[in-house]
N, CA, C and O of each residue as an XYZ file, in Angstrom:
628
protein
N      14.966      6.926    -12.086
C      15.087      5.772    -11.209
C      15.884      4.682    -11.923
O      15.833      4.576    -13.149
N      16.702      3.779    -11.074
C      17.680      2.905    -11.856
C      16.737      1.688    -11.960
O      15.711      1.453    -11.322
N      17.392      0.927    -12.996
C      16.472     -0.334    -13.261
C      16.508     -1.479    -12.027
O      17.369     -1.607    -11.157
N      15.565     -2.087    -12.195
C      15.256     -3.138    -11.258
C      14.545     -4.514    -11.962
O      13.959     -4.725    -13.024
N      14.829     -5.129    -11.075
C      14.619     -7.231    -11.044
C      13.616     -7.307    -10.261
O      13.335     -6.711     -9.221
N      13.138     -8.040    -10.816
C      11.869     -8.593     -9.841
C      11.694    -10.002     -9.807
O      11.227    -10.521    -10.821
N      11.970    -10.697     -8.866
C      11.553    -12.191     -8.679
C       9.990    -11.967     -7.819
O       9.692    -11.096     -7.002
N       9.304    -12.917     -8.268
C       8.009    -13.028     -8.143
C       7.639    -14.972     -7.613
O       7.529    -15.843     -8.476
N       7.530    -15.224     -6.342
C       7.088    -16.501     -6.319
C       5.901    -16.834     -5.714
O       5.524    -16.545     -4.579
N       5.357    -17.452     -6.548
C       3.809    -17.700     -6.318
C       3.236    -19.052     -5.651
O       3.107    -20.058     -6.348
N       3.077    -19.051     -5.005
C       2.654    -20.386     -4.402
C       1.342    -20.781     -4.480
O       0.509    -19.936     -4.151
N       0.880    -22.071     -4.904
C      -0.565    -22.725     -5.172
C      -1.734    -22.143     -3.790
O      -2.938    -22.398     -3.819
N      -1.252    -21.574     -2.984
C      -2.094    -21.239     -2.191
C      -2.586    -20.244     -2.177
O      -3.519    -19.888     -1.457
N      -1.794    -19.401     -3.308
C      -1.887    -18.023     -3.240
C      -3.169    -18.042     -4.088
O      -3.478    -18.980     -4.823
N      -4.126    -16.541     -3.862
C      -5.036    -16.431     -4.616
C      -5.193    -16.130     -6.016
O      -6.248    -16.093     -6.650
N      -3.860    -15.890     -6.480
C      -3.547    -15.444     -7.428
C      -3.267    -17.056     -8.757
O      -3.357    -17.158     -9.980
N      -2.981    -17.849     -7.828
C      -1.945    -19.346     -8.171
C      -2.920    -19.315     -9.535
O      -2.341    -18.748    -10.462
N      -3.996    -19.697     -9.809
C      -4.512    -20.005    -11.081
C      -4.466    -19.120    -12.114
O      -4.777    -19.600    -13.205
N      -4.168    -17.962    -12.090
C      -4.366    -16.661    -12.743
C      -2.954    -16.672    -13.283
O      -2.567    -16.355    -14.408
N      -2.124    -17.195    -12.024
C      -0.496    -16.958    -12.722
C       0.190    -18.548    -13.667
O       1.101    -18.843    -14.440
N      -0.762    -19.076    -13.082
C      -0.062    -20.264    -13.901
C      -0.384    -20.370    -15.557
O       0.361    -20.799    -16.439
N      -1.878    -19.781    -15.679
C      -2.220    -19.527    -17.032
C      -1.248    -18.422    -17.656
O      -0.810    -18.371    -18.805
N      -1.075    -17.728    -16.799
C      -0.742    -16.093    -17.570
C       0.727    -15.595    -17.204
O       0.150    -14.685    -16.609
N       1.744    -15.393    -17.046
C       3.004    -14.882    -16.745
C       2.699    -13.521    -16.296
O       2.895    -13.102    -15.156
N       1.963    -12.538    -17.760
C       1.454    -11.766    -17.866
C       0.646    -11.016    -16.529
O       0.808     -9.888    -16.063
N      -0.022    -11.805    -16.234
C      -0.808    -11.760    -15.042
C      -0.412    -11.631    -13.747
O      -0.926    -10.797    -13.002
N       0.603    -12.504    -13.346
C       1.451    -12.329    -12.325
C       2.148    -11.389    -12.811
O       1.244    -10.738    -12.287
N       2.776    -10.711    -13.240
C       3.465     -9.676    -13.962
C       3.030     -8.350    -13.406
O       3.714     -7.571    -12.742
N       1.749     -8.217    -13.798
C       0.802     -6.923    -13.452
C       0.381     -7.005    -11.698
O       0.421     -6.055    -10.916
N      -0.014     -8.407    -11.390
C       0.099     -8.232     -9.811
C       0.673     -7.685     -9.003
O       0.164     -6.904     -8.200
N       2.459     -8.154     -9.091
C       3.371     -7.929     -8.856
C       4.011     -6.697     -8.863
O       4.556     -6.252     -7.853
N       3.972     -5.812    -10.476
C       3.756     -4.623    -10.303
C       3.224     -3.450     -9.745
O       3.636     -2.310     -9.529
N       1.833     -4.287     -9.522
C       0.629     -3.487     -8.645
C       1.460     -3.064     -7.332
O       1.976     -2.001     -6.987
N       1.346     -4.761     -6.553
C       1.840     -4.503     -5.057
C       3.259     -3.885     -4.814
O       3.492     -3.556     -3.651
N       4.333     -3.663     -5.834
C       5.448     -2.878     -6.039
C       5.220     -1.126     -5.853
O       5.785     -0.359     -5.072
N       4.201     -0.862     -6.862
C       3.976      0.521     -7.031
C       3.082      0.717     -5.605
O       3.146      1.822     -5.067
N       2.360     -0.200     -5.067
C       1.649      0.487     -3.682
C       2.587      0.565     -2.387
O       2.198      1.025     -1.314
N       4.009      0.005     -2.645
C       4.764      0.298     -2.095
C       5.889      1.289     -2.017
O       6.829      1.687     -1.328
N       5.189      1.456     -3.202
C       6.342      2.560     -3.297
C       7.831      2.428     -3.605
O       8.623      3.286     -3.214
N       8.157      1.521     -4.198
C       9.094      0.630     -4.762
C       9.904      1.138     -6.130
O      11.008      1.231     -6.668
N       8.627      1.366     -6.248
C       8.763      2.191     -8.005
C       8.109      3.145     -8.443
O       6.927      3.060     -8.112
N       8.427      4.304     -9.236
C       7.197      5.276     -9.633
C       5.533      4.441    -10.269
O       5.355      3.226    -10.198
N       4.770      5.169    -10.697
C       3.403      4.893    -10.615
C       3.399      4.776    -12.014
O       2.487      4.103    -12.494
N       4.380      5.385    -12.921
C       3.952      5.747    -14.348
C       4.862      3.926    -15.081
O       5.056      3.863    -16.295
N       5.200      2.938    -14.345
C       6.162      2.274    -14.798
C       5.010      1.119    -15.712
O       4.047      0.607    -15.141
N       5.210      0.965    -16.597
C       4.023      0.244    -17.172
C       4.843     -0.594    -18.110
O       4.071     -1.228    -18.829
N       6.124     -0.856    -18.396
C       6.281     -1.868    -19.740
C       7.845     -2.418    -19.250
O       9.014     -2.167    -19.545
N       7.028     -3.423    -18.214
C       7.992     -4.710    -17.601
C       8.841     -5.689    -18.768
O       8.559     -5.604    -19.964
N       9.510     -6.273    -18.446
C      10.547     -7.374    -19.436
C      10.367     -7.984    -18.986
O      10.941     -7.927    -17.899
N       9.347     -9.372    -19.201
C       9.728    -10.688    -18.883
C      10.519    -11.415    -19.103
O      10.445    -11.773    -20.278
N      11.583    -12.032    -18.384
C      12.457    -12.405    -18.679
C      12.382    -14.282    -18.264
O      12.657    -15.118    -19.124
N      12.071    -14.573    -17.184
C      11.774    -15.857    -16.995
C      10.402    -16.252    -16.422
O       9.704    -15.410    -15.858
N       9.955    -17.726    -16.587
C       8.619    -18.076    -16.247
C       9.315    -19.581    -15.892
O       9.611    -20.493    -16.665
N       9.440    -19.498    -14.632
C       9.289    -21.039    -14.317
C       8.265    -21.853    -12.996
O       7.947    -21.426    -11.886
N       7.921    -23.275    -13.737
C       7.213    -23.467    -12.879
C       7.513    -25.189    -12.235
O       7.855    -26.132    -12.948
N       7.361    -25.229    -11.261
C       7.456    -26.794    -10.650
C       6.470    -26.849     -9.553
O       6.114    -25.796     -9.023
N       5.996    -27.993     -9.165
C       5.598    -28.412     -8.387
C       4.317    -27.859     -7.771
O       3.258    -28.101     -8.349
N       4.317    -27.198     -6.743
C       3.418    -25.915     -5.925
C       3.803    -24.873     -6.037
O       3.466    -24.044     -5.193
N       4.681    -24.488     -7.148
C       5.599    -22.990     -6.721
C       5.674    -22.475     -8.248
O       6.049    -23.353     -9.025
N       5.295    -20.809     -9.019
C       6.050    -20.727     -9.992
C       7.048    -19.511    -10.062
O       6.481    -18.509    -10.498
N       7.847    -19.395     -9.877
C       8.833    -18.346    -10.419
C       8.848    -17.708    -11.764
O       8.800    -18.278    -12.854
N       8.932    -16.243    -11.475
C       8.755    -15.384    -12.048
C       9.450    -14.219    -12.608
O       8.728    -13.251    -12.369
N      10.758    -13.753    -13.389
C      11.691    -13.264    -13.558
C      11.354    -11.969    -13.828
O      10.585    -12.446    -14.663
N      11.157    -10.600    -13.947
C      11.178     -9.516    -15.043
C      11.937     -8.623    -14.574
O      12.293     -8.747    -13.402
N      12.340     -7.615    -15.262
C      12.658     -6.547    -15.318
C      11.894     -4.692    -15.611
O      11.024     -4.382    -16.425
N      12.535     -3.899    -14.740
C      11.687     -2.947    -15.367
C      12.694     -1.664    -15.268
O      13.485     -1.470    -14.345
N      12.523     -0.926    -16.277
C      13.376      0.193    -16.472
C      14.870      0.166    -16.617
O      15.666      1.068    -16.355
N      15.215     -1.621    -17.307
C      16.575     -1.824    -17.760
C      16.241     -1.327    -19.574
O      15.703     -1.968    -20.477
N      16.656     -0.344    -19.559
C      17.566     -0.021    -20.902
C      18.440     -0.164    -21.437
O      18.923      0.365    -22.439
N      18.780     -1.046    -20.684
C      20.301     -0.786    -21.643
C      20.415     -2.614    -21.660
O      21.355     -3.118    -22.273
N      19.515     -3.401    -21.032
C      19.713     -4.610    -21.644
C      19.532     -5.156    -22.668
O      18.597     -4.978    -23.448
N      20.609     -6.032    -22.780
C      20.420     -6.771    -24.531
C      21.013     -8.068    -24.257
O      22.026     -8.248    -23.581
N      20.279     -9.002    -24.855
C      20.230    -10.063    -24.437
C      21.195    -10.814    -25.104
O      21.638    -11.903    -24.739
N      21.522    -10.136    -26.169
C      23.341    -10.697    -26.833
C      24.417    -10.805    -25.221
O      24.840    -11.863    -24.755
N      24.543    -10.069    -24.909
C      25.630     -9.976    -23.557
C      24.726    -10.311    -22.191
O      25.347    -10.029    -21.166
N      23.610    -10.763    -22.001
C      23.066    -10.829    -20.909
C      23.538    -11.783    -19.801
O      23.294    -11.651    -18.602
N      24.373    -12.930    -20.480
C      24.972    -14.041    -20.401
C      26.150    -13.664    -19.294
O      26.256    -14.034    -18.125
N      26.906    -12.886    -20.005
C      28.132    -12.451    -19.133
C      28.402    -12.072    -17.825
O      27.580    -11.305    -17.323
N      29.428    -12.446    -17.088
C      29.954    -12.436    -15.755
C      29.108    -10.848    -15.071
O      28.308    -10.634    -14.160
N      29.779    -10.044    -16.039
C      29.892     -8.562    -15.740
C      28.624     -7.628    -15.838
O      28.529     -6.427    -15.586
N      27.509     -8.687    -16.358
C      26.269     -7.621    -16.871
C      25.064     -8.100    -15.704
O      25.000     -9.056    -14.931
N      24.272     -7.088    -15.954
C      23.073     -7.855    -14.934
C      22.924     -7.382    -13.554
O      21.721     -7.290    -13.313
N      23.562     -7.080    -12.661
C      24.363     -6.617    -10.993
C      22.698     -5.970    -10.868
O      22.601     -4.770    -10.613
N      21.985     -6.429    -10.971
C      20.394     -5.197    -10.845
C      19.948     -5.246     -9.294
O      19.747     -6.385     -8.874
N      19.873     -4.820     -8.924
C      18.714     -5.050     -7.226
C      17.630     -5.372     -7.727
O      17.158     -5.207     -8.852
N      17.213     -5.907     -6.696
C      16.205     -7.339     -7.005
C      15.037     -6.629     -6.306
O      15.460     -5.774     -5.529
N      13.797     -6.710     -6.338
C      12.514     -6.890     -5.033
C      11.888     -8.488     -5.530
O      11.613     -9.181     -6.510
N      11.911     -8.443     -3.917
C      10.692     -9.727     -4.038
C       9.816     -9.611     -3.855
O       9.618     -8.647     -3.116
N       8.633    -10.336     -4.261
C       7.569    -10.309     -4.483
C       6.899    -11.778     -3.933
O       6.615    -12.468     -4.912
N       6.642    -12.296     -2.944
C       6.187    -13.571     -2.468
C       4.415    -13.389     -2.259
O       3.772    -12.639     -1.525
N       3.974    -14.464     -3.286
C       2.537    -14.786     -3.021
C       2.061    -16.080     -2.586
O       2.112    -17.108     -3.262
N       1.523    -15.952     -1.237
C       1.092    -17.302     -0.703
C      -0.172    -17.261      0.091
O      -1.214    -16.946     -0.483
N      -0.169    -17.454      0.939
C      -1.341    -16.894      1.851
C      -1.537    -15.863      2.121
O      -2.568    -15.235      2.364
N       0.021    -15.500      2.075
C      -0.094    -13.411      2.552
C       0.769    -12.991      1.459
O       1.783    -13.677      1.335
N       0.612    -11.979      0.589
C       1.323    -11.159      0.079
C       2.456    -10.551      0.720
O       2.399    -10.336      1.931
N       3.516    -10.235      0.034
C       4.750     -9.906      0.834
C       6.009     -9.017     -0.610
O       6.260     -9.419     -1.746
N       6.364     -8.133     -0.092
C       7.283     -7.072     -1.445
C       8.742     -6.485     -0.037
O       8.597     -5.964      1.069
N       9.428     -6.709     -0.452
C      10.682     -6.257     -0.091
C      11.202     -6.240     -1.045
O      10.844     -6.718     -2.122
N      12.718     -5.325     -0.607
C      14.108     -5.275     -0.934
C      14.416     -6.666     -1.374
O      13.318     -7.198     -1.209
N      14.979     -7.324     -1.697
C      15.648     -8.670     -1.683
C      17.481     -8.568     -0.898
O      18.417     -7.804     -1.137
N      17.334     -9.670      0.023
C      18.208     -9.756      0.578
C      20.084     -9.819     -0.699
O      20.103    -10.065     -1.905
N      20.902     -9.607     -0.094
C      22.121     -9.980     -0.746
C      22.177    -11.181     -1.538
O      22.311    -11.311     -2.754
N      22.012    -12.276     -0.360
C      21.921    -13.490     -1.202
C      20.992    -14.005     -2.096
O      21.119    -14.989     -2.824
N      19.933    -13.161     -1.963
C      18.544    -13.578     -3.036
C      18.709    -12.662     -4.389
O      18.292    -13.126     -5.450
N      19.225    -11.557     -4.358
C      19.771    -10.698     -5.135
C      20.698    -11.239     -6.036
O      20.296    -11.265     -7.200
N      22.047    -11.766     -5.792
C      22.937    -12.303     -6.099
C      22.427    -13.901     -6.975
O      23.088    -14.244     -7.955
N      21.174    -14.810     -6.482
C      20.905    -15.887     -6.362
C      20.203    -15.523     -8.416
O      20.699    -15.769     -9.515
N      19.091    -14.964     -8.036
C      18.825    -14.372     -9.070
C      19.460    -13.300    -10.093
O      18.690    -13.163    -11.044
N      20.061    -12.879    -10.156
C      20.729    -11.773    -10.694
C      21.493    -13.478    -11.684
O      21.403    -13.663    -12.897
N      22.316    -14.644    -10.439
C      23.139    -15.556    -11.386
C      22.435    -15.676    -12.255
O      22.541    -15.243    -13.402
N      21.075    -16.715    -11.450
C      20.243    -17.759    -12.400
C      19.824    -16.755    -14.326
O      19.845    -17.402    -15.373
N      19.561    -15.479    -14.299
C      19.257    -14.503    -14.994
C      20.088    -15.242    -16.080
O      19.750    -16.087    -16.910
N      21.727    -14.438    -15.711
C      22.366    -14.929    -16.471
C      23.014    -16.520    -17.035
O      23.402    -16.838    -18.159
N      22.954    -17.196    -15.960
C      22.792    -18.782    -16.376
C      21.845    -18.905    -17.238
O      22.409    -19.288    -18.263
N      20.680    -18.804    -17.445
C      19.777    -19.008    -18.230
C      19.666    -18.586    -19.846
O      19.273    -19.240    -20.812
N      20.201    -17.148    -19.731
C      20.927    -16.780    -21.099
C      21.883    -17.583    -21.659
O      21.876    -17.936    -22.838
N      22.802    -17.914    -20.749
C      24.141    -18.879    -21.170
C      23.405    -20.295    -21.967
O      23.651    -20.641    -23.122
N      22.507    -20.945    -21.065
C      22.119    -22.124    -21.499
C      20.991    -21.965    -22.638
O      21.143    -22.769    -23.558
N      20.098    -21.262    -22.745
C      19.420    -20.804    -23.909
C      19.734    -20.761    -25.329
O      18.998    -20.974    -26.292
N      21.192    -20.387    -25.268
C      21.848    -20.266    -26.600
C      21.698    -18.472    -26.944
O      20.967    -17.615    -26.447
N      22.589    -18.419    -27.852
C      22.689    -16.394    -28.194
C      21.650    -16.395    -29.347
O      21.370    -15.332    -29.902
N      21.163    -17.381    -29.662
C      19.290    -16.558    -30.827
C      18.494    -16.816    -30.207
O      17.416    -16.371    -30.603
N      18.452    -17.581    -29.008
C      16.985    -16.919    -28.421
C      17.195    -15.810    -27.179
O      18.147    -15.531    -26.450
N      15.696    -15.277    -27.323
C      15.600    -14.118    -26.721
C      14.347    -14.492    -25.864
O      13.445    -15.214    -26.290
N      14.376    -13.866    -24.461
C      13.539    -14.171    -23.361
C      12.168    -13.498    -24.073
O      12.318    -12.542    -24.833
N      10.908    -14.005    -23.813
C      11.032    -14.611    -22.012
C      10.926    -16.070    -22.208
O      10.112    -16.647    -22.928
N      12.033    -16.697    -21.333
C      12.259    -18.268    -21.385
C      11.256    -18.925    -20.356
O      11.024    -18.592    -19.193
N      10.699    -20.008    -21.155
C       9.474    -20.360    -19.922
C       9.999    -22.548    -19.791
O      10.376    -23.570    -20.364
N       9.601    -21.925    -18.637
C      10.295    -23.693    -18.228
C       8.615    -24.448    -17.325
O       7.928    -24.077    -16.374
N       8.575    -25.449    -18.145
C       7.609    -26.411    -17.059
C       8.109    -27.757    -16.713
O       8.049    -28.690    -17.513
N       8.710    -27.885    -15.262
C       9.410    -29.168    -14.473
C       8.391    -29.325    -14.001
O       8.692    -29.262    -12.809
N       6.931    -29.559    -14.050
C       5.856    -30.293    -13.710
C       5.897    -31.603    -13.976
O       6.147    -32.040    -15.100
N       5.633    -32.388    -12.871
C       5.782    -33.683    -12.642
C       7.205    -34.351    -12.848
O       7.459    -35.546    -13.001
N       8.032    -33.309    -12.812
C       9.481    -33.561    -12.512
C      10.580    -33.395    -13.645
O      11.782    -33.425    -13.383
N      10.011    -33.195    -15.086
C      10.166    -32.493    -15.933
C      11.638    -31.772    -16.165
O      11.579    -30.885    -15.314
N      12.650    -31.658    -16.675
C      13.606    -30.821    -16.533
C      14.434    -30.451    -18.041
O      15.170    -31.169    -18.717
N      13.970    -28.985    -18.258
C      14.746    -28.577    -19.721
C      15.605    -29.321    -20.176
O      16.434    -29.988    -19.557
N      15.369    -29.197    -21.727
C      16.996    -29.555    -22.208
C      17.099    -28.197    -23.034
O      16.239    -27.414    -23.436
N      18.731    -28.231    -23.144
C      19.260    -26.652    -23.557
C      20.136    -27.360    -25.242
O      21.019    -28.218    -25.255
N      19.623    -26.773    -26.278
C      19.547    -27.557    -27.414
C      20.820    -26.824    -27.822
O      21.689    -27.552    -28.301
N      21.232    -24.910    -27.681
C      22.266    -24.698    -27.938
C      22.391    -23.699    -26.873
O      21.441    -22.929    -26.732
N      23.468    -23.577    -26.051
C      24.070    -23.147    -24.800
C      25.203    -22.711    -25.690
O      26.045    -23.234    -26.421
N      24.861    -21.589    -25.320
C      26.230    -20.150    -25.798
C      27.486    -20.663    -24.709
O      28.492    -19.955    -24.654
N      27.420    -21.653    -24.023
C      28.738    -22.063    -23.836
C      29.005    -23.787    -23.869
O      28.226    -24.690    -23.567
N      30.084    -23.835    -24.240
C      30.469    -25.266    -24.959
C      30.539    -26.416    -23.386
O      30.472    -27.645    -23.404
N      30.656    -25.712    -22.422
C      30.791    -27.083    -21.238
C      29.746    -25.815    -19.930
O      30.403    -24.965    -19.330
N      28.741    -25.877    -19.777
C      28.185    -25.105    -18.847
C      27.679    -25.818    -17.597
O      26.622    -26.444    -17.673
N      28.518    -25.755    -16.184
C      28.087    -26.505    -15.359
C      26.657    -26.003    -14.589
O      26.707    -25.377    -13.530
N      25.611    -26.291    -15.128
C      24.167    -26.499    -14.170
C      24.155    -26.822    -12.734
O      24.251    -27.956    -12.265
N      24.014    -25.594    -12.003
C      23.904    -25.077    -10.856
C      22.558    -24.975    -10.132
O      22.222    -25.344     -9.007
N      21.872    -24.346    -11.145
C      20.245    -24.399    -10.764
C      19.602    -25.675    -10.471
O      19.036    -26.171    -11.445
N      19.568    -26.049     -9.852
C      19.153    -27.062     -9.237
C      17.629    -27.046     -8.979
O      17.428    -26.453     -7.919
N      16.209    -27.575     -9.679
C      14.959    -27.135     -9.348
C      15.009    -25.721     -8.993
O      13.867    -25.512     -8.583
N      15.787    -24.407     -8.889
C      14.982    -23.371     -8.708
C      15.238    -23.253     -7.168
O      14.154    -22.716     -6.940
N      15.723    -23.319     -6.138
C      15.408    -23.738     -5.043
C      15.767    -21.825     -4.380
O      16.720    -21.517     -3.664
N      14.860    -21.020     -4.820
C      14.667    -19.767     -4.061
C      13.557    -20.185     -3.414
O      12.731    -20.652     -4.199
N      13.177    -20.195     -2.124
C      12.283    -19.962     -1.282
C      12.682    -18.809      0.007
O      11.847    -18.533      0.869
């Protein structure tokens, strides 16, 4: 099976909201769960890549990967790497796992690599961001010398 992305967004309503805000981890394995009961992915898939943890407001976003081998986070940055199909994973009142649309695919697949870019090339995920109470990273060394910030709060819904 080819590798796959998983965006994961959790909303404070969800039953899960306290479990994931402590734990990445946690939402991680949820997410996986309701993936594999879909049939999304084989059953034997057990050792996800977290790759991002962000959180704002009522909402946290959730990045990983599973069954990318061949990523390395030296080049993760680049135009050309990354192209993964996405599932989503939405937790709110109702649980919800699809395909991810083109543009949510594409949306994430960027932010992935934006985030590498702005991180700098010695660190290595999983990058965790808290814009609680309005909060917003600073990127101390960005593997690129002028990087225009696009991500704007996160705004996948």
């Amino acid at each position: 099976m080819a590798a796959k992305r998983v965006f994961v967004s959790i909303s404070s309503k969800s039953k899960h909201w306290a479990q994931a805000y402590n734990s990445a981890e946690s939402a991680v394995n949820v997410a996986l769960d309701l993936i594999k009961q879909r049939g999304l992915v084989p059953q034997d898939v057990d050792t996800p890549r977290l790759l991002i943890e962000d959180k704002f407001g009522s909402r946290t976003h959730i990045v990983f990967d599973i069954l990318h081998d061949s990523y390395r986070s030296e080049t993760a940055h680049l135009p050309d790497e990354g192209h993964l199909p996405v599932i989503a994973v939405w937790l709110g009142t109702r649980e919800s796992v699809q395909t991810a649309t083109q543009g949510l695919r594409n949306k994430v697949n960027d932010e992935v690599r934006q985030w590498h870019t702005l991180m700098g090339a010695e660190r290595n995920p999983p990058f965790f961001f808290d814009r609680s109470g309005g909060a917003f990273p600073i990127f101390m060394d960005p593997q690129a010398a002028a990087v225009e910030l696009v991500h704007s709060h996160t705004n996948i819904q």
